[in-house]
C-alpha positions in Angstrom: 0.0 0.0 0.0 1.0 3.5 -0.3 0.7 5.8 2.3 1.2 9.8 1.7 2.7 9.8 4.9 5.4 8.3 4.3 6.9 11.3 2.5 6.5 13.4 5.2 9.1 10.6 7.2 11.4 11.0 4.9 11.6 14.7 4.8 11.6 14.0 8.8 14.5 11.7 8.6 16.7 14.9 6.5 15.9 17.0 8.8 19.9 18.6 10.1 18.6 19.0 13.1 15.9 16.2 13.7 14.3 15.4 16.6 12.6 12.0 17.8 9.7 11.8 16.2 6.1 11.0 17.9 3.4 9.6 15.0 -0.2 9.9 16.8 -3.4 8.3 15.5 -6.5 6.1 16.0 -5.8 2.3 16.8 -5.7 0.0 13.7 -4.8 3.5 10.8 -1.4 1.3 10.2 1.1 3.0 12.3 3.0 -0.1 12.9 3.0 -1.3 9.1 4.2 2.0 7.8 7.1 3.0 10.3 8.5 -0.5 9.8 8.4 0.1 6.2 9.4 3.2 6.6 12.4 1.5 8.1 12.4 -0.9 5.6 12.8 1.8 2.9 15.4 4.2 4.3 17.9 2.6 7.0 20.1 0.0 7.2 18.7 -2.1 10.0 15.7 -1.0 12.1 14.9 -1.7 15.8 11.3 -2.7 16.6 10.4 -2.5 20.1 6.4 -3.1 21.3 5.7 -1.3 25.0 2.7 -2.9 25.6 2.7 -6.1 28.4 6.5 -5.8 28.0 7.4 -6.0 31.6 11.2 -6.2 30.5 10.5 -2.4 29.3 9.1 -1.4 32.1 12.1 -2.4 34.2 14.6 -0.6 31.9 13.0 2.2 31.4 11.9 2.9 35.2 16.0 3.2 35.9 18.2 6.0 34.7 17.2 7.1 31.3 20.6 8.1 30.4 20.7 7.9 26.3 23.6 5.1 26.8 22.2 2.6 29.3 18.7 2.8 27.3 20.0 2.3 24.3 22.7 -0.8 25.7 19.7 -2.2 27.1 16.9 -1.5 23.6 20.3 -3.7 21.8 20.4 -6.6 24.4 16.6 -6.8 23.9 16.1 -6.6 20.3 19.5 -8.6 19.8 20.2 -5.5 17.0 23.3 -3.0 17.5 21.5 0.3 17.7 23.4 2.5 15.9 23.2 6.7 14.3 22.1 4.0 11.1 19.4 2.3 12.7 15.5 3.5 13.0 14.2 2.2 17.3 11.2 2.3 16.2 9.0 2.6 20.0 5.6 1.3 19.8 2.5 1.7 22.0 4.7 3.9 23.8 1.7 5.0 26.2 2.2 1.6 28.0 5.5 3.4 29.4 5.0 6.6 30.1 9.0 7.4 31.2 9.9 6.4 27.7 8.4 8.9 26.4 9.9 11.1 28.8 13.5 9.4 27.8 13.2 11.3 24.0 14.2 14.3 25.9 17.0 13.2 26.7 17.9 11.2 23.3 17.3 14.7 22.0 19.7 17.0 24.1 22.3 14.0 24.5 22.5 11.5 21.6 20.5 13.4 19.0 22.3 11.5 16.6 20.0 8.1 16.9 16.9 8.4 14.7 14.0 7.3 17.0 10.4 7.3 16.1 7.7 6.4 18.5 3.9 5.7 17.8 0.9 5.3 20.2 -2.9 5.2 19.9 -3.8 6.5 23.3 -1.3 9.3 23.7 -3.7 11.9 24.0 -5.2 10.1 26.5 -1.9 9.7 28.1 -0.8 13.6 27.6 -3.8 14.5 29.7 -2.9 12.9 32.8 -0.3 14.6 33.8 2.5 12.5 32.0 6.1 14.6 31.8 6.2 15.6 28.6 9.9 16.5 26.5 7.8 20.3 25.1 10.1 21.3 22.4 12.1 18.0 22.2 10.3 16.0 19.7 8.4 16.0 16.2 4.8 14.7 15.6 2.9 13.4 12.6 -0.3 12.2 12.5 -1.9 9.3 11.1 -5.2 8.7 9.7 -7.4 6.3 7.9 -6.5 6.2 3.7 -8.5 9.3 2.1 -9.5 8.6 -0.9 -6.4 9.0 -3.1 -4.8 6.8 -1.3 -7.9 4.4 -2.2 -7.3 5.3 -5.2 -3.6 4.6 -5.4 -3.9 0.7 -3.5 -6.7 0.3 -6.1 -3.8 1.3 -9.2 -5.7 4.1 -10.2 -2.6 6.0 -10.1 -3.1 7.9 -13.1 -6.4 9.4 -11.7 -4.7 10.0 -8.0 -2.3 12.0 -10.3 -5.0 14.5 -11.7 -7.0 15.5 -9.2 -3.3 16.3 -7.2 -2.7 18.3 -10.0 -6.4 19.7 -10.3 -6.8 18.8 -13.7 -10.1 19.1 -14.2 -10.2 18.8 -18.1 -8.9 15.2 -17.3 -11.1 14.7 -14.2 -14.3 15.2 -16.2 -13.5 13.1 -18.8 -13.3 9.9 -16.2 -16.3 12.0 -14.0 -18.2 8.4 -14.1 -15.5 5.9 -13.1 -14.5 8.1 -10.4 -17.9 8.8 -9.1 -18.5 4.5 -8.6 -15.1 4.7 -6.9 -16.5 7.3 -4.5 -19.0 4.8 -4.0 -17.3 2.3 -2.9 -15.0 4.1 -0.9 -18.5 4.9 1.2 -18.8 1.7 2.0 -15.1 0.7 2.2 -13.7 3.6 4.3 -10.0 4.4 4.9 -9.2 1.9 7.3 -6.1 0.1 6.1 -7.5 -3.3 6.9 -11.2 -3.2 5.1 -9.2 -1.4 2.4 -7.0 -4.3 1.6 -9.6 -6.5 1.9 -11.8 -5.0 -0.4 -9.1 -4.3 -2.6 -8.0 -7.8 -2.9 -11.5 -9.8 -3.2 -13.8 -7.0 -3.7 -16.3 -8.9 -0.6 -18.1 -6.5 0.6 -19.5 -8.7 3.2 -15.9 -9.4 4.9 -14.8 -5.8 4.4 -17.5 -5.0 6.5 -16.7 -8.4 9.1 -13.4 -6.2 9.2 -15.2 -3.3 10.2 -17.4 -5.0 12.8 -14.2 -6.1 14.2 -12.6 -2.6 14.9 -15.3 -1.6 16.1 -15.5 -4.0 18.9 -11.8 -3.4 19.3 -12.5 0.3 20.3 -15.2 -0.6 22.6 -12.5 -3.1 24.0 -9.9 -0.2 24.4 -12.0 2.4 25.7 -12.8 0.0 28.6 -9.3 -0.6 29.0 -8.3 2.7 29.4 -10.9 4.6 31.6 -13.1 4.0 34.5 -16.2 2.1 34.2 -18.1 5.2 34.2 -16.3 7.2 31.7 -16.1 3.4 29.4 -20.3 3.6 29.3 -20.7 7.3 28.7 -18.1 7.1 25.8 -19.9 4.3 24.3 -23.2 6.5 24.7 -21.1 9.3 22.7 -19.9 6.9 20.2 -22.9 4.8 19.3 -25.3 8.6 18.8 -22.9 9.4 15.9 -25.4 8.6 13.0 -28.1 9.9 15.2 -26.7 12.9 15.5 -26.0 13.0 12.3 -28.6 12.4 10.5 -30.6 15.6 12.4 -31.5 18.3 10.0 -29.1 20.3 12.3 -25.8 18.6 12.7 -25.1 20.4 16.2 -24.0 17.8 19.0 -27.3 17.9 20.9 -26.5 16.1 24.5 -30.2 15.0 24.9 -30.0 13.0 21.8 -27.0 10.8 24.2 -29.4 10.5 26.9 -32.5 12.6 27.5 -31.9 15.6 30.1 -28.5 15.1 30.0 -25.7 18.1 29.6 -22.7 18.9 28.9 -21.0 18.0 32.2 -22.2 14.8 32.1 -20.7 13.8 28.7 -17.1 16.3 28.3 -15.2 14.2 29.5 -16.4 11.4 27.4 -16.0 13.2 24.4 -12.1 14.7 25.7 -11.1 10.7 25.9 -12.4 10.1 22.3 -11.2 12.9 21.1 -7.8 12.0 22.6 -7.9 8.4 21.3 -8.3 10.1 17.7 -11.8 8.2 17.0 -13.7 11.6 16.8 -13.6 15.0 14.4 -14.7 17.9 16.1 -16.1 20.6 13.8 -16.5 23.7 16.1 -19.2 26.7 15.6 -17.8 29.8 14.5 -19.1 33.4 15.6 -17.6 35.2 12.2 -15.0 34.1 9.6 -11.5 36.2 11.3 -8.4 34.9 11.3 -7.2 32.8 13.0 -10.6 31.2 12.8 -9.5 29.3 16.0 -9.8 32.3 17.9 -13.3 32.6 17.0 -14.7 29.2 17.4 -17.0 28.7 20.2 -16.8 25.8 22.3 -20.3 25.1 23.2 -21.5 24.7 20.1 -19.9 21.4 18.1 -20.7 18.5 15.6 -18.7 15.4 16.2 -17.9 13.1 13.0 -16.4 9.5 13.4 -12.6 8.6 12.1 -13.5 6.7 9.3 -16.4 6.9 6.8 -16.4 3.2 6.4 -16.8 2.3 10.2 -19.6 5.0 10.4 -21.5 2.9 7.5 -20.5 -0.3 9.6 -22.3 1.6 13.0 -25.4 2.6 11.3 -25.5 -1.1 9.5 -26.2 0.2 5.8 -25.6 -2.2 3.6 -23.5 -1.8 0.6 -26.1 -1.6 -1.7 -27.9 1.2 0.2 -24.8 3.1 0.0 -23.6 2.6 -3.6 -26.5 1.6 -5.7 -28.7 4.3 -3.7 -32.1 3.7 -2.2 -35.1 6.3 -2.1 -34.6 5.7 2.3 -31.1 6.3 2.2 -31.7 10.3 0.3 -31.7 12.2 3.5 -28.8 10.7 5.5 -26.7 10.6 1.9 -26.0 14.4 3.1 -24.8 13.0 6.6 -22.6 10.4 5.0 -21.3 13.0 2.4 -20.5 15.7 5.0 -18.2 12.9 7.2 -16.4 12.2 4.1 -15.6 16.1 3.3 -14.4 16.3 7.2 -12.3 13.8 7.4 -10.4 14.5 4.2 -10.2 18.2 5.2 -8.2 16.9 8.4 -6.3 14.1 6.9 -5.6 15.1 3.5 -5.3 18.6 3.8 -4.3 19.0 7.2 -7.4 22.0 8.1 -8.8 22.1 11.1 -13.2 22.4 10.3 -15.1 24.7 11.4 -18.7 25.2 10.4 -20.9 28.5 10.5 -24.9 29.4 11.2 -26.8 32.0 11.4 -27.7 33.0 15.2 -31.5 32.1 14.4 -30.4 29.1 12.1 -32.2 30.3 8.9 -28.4 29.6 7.3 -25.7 27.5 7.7 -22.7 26.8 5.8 -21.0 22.9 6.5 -17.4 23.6 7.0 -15.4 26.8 7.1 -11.6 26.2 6.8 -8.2 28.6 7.0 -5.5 28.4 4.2 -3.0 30.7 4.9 -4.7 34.4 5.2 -7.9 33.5 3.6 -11.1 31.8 4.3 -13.0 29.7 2.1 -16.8 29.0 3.3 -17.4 25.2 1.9 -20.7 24.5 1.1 -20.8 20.3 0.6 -23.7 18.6 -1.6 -24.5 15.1 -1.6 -25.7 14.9 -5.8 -25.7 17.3 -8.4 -27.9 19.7 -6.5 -26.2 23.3 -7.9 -28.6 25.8 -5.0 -25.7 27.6 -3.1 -28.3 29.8 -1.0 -26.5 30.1 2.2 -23.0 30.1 0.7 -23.8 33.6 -1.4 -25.9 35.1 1.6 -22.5 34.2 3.7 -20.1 35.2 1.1 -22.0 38.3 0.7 -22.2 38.7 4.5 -18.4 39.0 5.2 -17.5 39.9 2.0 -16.0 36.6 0.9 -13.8 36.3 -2.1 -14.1 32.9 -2.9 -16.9 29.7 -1.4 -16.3 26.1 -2.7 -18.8 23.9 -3.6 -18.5 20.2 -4.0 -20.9 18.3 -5.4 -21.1 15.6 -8.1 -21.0 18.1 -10.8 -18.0 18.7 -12.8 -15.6 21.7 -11.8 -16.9 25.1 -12.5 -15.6 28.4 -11.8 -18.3 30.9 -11.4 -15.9 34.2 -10.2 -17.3 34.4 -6.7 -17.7 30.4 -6.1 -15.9 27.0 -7.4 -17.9 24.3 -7.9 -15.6 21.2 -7.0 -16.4 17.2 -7.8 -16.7 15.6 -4.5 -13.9 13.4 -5.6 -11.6 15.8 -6.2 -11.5 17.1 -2.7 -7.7 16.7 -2.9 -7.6 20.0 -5.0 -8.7 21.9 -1.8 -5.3 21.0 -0.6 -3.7 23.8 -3.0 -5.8 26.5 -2.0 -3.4 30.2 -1.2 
C-alpha cells in the first residue's frame, strides 16, 4: 500500500537538526506497518520494540534514562546494535510513560540516533499529567487512507495524479469511473484493513466483518483505558454518531446521548475520544476572522467519526444502500457526504473544520476552513444539486472572495464560487 505519509518521514529523517519523532493516530490506521516500512525503505537495519505487556521495558526504562544505558539495554533486547544508522522504532509507547519522557533526553544527548515512536492513546496519556519533552520531539499524525490513497492501492494512479494536480479537463472526462469509486470508498472507508480486503477480493460482506471487528476493538480499548463510568458514557457518545447526524441540524445535541442530559455529564467522554483520535470535532464559528481558532465557540460542536467506512458499519447500511442508492437512504446521503468532506479536510489537507450558522439558524454553511490568510466558506452537496443559498448570503455577508462547492457536478468556476467534484477534494489542498 502507499501511504502519503510516508513522504513526510522522509523529509523527517533529512531533517539537520531532527528530533525524535512522535506519530499519533487512531488504533488500527497502520502506524505499525508504515514505520517499519518506513524503516524498511530508508535505513540500514531498524529496531522494533512493542511497549505494551512488556514488563522487561518497564524495568529498563523505570531506571536512569541516560541515552547510553537505554539504548545498551533496547540492543540486548532486540538482539540488533543500535546505531546513528538504525531507526528504534518505540511502539504503544503510552504503556511506558518514562519512555516517552526518555526522548528528551535522546534529544539534548544522543540526538544523533533516529528514533520514532507511535501510540494510539497518547492523548489520553498527555492529559494525565505525563512529563512531557515540550520542544524536544516532532509529531505526525496518522489517519485512515483518504480517498487518493484508495485510489492509489486500487492502481488508479493515473487518476490519483489529476486530481493532485487539479486537472479538471482530465477529471471530467473519467467524472463516471470516479464517481463509482466514491461509491465504494463509502462503503469501504479508509481503514487500512477493510481497504486491503476489499481491494483484494472486492467482498463486501468481509470488508465489512473487518469493520465490525474494529469496532469491537475500540469498545474493547475504551474499557481498558478509563473508568467504568467514563467506558459507558463514551460508548453512549460513540454509538449517537449517525443519530446525530442524521438531524437536519448537525449540532451535538447532548439530549439525543441521553435525555436531560448536559454537557458536564458527557465532556469528558467526548475529551477521551477525542484524545484516542476516534472523533472529528467541527466547532461553531461566531464570524469568519483569522485565525478562525480564535473565533470558534466551544459550546456549540458536531462530532464526525474517524472513518467513513466504520460509520457505515455503526449505522449497519448495507452496501447496496450506500452505492446503488435507495429512495430511504436520500436524506442521510447528506450526513454520509459531509463525514467524508471532514475527514479528508483533516487528513488530506491538514485543516482544522469549522462550520458556521446563522444565530437564528435560517443559514448554515457545512465547513469553514483557513489556508494561509484567507477563508473559504465550503458549502458540501450530496448529488448534483447546484442551490448555493447560504453560501452567497455568507459570502456576501463578510465579503467573501471565494466559497467552494462540491458536489457531483464537474468543476466550474463561477468568479465568486468553485464548484468542486466531491472526488476531487484533494484539489482543496492547493488552495493560497
Amino acid at each position: 500500500m502507499q501511504r502519503t505519509l510516508m513522504e513526510d518521514l522522509i523529509a523527517w529523517k533529512n531533517k539537520p537538526n531532527r528530533k525524535p519523532l512522535v506519530l499519533r493516530g487512531a488504533r488500527q490506521t497502520g502506524k505499525t506497518w508504515i514505520l517499519q516500512e518506513f524503516g524498511k525503505r530508508e535505513f540500514p537495519s531498524v529496531a522494533y520494540v512493542r511497549l505494551e505487556d512488556n514488563v522487561a521495558m518497564e524495568t529498563l526504562f523505570a531506571g536512569s534514562l541516560e541515552p547510553q544505558r537505554l539504548r545498551e539495554g533496547l540492543s540486548a533486547y532486540t538482539g540488533q546494535v543500535i546505531s546513528p544508522n538504525t531507526l528504534l522504532i518505540l511502539d504503544e509507547i503510552q504503556a511506558v510513560p518514562r519512555a516517552l519522557t526518555a526522548l528528551k533526553y535522546f534529544y539534548e544527548e544522543a540526538p544523533e540516533y533516529p528514533i520514532v515512536v507511535a501510540g494510539s492513546l497518547l492523548g489520553v496519556m498527555l492529559h494525565k499529567g505525563i512529563s512531557f519533552p515540550v520542544g524536544k520531539v516532532s509529531f505526525l499524525n496518522l489517519y485512515p487512507m483518504t480517498f487518493g490513497e484508495f485510489l492509489l492501492a486500487g492502481n488508479h494512479d493515473t487518476l490519483y495524479r489529476y486530481i493532485q494536480s487539479c486537472d479538471y479537463d482530465m477529471i471530467g472526462v473519467f467524472s463516471e469511473q470516479l464517481t463509482d469509486l466514491l461509491r465504494q470508498y463509502y462503503f469501504v472507508g479508509g481503514m487500512p484493513e477493510a481497504v486491503q480486503q476489499f481491494i483484494s477480493t472486492k467482498d463486501f460482506q468481509e470488508t465489512r466483518s473487518i469493520q465490525q471487528d474494529i469496532l469491537n476493538a475500540y469498545e474493547g480499548d475504551i474499557s481498558k483505558h478509563t473508568s467504568k463510568d467514563t467506558a459507558e458514557r463514551c460508548r453512549q457518545v460513540w454509538n449517537s454518531i449517525p443519530t446525530q447526524l442524521a438531524k437536519e441540524n448537525k449540532k451535538f445535541i447532548y439530549g439525543v446521548v441521553q435525555k436531560g442530559s448536559r454537557g458536564r455529564d458527557f465532556s469528558l467522554a467526548i475529551q477521551f475520544l477525542g484524545n484516542s483520535g476516534l472523533i472529528h470535532t467541527v466547532s461553531r464559528i461566531s464570524k469568519p476572522g483569522i485565525p478562525l481558532a480564535s473565533y470558534k465557540e466551544t459550546s456549540s460542536f458536531k462530532l464526525f467519526a474517524v472513518d467513513i467506512g466504520l460509520l457505515g458499519a455503526m449505522a449497519k447500511l448495507s452496501e447496496r444502500t450506500i452505492i446503488e442508492g435507495n429512495r430511504l437512504f436520500e436524506e442521510f446521503k447528506g450526513t454520509f457526504t459531509e463525514q467524508f468532506v471532514c475527514q479528508e479536510l483533516v487528513a488530506q489537507c491538514k485543516y482544522q473544520p469549522y462550520y458556521w450558522s446563522a444565530e437564528r439558524a435560517l443559514a448554515e454553511v457545512d465547513f469553514v476552513i483557513q489556508s494561509e490568510n484567507n477563508v473559504y466558506p465550503v458549502e458540501v452537496k450530496a448529488s448534483e444539486n447546484l442551490k448555493s443559498k447560504s453560501l452567497a448570503s455568507f459570502c456576501k455577508k463578510y465579503d467573501i472572495d471565494t466559497g467552494i462547492r462540491l458536489s457531483l457536478s464537474n468543476y466550474w468556476n463561477q468568479g465568486w464560487m468553485k464548484n468542486i467534484p466531491l472526488y476531487a477534494i484533494g484539489g482543496l489542498c492547493q488552495l493560497p
